[in-house]
C-alpha positions, 0 to 999 in steps of 0.5 A, a space after each residue: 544510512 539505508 531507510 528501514 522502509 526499503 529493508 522492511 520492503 525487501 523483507 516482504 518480497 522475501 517472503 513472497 519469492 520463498 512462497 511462504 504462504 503460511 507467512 503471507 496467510 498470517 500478515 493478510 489476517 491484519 485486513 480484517 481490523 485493524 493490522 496493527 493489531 493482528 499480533 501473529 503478524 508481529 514477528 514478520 514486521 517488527 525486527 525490521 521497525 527501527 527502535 521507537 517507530 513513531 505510532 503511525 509508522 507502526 500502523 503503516 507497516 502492518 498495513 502495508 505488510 497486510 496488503 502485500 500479502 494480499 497481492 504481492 506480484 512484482 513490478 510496480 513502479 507507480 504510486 497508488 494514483 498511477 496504477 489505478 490509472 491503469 484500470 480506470 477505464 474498466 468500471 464507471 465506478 473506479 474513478 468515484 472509489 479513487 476520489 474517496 481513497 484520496 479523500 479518506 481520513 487516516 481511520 478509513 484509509 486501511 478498508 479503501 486501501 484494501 479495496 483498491 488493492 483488490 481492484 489492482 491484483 484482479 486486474 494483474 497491475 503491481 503496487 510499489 510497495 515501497 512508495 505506498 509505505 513512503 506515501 502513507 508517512 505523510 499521509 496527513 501532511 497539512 499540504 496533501 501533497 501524497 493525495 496531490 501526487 496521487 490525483 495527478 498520476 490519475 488524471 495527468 497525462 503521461 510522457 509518450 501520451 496526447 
């Protein structure tokens, strides 16, 4: 059996490559509240939901609907904490914006997800959509392994590099 995530993703990259803009326009409303809340959104994210989504993973594709639409570019092959690697030598304050992502309770994340998508898009580096919605359903794990995951792709050092 296929994950809905993948699916849902594919859905959404649909959407970016028929330059739907009216649809994108609708699903970026979500980052002004709540995304789950944004009910225009609703026809874009739930027929790819399975049946009784628990609460928090309903939460998780509409915020995950939103930022795409925010920046959707192709490409991204690393979780959050590998792709603002890419950036963080461009402005002193990344790395303390990084800290607070990764610190961030599930009722802030939504605003600093938002920020550091922006970040990215300005700077041209893609998200993997697919592993933010992944990362984000175990986001309040009591071991912490996603903000784990995240500060080690951040800081770590990475195969080719000293």
């Amino acid at each position: 059996m296929s994950d809905w995530r993948e699916g849902f993703i594919k859905h959404l990259e649909s959407l970016r490559d028929k330059n739907d803009r009216a649809a994108l326009a609708t699903l970026r409303k979500g980052l002004k509240g709540q995304p789950e809340l944004n009910f225009d959104a609703a026809k874009y994210v739930y027929p790819w939901l399975p049946p009784n989504l628990y609460a928090a993973g309903v939460e998780n594709a509409f915020l995950v609907a939103s930022l795409f639409a925010l920046h959707p570019a192709k490409g991204g092959r690393s979780n959050m904490g590998g792709s603002v690697r890419r950036i963080k030598d461009k402005s002193g304050s990344i790395e303390k914006r990084f800290a607070a992502l990764v610190d961030s309770d599930r009722e802030a994340l939504p605003v600093k997800l938002r920020y550091m998508t922006t970040l990215l898009k300005s700077n041209n580096v893609p998200v993997d959509w697919l592993q933010m919605l992944k990362d984000l359903s175990s986001w309040e794990h009591q071991d912490k392994f996603v903000q784990r995951k995240w500060v080690s792709d951040f800081y770590g050092v990475k195969e080719g590099e000293e």
